[in-house]
C-alpha beads as a LAMMPS data file, in Angstrom:
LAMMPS data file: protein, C-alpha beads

140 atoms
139 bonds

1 atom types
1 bond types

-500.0 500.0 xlo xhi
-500.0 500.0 ylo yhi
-500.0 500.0 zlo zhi

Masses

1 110.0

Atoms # bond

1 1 1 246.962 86.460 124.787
2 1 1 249.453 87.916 123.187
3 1 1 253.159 85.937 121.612
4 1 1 254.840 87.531 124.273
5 1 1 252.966 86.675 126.962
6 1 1 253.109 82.628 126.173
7 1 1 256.449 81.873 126.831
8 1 1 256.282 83.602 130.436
9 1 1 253.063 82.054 131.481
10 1 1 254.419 78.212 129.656
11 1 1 257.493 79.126 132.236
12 1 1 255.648 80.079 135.402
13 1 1 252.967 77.101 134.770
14 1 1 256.254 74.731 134.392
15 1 1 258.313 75.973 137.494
16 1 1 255.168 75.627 139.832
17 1 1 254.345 72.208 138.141
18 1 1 257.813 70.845 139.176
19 1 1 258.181 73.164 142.401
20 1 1 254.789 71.101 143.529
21 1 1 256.616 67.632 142.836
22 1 1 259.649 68.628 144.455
23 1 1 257.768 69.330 147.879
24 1 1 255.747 66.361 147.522
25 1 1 258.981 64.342 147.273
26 1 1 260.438 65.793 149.985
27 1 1 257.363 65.733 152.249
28 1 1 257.231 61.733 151.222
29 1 1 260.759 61.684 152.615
30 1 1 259.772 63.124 155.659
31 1 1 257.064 61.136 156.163
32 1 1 258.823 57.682 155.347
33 1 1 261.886 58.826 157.691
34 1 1 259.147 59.407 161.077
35 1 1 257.356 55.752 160.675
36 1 1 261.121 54.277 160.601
37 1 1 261.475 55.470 163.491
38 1 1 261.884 52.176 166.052
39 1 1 263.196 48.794 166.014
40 1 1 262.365 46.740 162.453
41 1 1 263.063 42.719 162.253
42 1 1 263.180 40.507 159.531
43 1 1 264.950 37.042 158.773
44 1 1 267.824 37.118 160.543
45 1 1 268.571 40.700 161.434
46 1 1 267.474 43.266 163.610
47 1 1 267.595 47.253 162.789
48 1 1 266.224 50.610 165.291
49 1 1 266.500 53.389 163.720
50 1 1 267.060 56.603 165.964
51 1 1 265.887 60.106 165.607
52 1 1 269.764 61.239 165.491
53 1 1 270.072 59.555 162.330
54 1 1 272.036 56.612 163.452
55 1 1 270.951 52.962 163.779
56 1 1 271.726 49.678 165.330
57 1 1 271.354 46.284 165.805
58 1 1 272.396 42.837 164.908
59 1 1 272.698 40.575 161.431
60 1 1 273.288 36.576 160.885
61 1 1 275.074 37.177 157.480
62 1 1 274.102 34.077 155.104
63 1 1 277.992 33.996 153.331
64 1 1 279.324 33.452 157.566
65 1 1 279.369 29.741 157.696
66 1 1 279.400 30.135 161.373
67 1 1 276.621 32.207 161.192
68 1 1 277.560 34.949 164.035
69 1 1 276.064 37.533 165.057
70 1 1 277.113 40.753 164.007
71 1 1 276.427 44.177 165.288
72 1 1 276.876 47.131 163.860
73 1 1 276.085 50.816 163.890
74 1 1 274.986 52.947 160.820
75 1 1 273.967 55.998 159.885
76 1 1 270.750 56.647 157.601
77 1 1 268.393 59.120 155.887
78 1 1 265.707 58.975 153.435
79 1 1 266.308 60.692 149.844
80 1 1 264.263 60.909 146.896
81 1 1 262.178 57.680 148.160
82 1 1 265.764 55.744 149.346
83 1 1 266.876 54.734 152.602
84 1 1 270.578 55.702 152.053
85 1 1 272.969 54.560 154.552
86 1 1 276.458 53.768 155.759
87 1 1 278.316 51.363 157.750
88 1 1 280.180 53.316 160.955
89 1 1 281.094 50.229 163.397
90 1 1 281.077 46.681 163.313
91 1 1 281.627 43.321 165.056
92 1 1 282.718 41.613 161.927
93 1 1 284.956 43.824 159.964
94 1 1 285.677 41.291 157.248
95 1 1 281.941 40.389 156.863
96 1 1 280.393 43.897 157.357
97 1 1 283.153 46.431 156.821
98 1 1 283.031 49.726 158.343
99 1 1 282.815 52.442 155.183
100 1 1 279.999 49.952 153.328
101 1 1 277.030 51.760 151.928
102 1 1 273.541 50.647 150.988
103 1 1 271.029 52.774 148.682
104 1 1 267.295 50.681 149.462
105 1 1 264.317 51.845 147.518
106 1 1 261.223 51.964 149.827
107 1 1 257.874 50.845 148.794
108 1 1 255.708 51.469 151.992
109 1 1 255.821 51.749 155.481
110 1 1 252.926 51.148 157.807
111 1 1 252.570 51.387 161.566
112 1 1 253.867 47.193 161.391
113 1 1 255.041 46.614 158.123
114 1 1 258.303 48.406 156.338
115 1 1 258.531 46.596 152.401
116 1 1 261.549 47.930 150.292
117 1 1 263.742 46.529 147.344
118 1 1 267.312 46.490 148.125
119 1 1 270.196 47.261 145.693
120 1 1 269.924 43.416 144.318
121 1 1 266.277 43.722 143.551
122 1 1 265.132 41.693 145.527
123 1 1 261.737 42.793 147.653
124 1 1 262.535 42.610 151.813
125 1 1 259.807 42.811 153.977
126 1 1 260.536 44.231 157.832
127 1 1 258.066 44.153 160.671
128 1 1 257.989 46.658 163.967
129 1 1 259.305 44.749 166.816
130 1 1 256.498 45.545 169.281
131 1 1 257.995 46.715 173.077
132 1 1 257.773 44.100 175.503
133 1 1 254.488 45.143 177.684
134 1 1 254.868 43.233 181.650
135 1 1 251.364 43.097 183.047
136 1 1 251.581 44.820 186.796
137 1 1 251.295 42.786 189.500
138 1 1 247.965 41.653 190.795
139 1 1 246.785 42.931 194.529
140 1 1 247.606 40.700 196.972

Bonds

1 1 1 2
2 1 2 3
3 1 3 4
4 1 4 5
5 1 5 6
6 1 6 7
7 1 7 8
8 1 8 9
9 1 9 10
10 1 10 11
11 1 11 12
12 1 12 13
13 1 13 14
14 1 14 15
15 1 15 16
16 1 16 17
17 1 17 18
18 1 18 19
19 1 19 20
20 1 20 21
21 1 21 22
22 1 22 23
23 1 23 24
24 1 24 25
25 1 25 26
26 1 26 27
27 1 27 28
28 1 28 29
29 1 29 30
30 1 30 31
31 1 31 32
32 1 32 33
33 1 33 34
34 1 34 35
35 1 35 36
36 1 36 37
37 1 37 38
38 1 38 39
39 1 39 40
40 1 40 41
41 1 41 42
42 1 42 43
43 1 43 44
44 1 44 45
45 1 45 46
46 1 46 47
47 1 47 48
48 1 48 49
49 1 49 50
50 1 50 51
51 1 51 52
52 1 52 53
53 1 53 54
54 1 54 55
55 1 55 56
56 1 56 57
57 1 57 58
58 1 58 59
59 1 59 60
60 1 60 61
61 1 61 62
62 1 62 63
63 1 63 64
64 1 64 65
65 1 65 66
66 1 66 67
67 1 67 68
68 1 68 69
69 1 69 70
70 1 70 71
71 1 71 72
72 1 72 73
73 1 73 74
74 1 74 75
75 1 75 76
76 1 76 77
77 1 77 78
78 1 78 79
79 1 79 80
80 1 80 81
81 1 81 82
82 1 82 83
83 1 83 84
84 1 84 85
85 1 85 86
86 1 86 87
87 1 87 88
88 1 88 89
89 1 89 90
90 1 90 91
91 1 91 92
92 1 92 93
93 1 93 94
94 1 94 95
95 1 95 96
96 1 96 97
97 1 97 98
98 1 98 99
99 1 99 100
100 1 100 101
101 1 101 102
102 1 102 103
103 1 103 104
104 1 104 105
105 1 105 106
106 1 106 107
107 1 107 108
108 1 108 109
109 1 109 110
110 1 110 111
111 1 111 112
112 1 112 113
113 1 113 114
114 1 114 115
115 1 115 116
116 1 116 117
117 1 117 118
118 1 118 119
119 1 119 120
120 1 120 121
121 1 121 122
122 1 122 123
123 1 123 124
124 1 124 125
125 1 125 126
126 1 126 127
127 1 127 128
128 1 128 129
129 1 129 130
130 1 130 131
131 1 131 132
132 1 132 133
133 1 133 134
134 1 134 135
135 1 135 136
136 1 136 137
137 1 137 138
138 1 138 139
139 1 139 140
C-alpha cells in the first residue's frame, strides 16, 4: 500500500469506527425511551411516562415535614444513556419548582425493573406498576 493511500484508509476505518458507535448510542436511546414507556413506582413517588414526551404523577418529598403529596408534570427524553428532564407544573411550587431539571444516568430497564443513578449518585431502583386486571363476573 502505498504512503498515500494510509492516511485515507486510517480516515475511512476511523469515521466508520465512530459512525458505528454513534448509531449504537442512539439506537440504545431508542430502545431505553420505548420500555419507559408506562407508569414506574418507587419509595414514595409515582412517574408514567407518555409517548408525547411528557410525564406525570405524584412525589412525598423527604425535606416536606408534612409530607404532601405533590404532583407534577414533566417533560423527558433519553440522551446519550440519560433520562433528561424538566419540571413544567406543580402542586408545590416551593418544594418542586416549575423550571427544575434533572439529568439521571440509566443503568437498565427491563419489562419490571427501571435501575438508574441520579445526579447525587445515588442508585434508584423503579418498578412497573402493573394495570389493575378485574376478573369478569361469573355466570349466574
Amino acid at each position: 500500500m502505498s504512503s498515500r493511500c494510509f492516511p485515507t484508509v486510517a480516515l475511512l476505518i476511523v469515521w466508520v469506527t465512530f459512525g458505528c458507535l454513534i448509531a449504537r448510542a442512539d439506537s440504545s436511546d431508542e430502545i431505553f425511551a420505548q420500555r419507559l414507556l408506562g407508569t414506574w413506582q418507587g419509595e414514595g413517588i409515582e412517574k408514567t411516562f407518555n409517548n408525547d414526551g411528557t410525564a406525570t404523577g405524584f412525589v412525598y418529598l423527604p425535606e416536606d415535614p408534612e409530607n404532601t403529596r405533590t404532583s407534577f408534570k414533566s417533560s423527558w427524553r433519553v440522551e446519550n444513556g440519560y433520562l433528561i428532564g424538566k419540571v413544567l407544573e406543580s402542586s408545590n411550587s416551593k418544594a418542586l419548582p416549575p423550571g427544575d431539571q434533572f439529568s439521571d444516568k440509566i443503568i437498565s430497564v427491563t419489562e419490571n425493573e427501571f435501575v438508574f443513578e441520579n445526579q447525587d449518585g445515588e442508585r434508584q431502583v423503579r418498578t412497573r406498576k402493573k394495570p389493575l386486571v378485574i376478573a369478569p363476573e361469573s355466570p349466574r
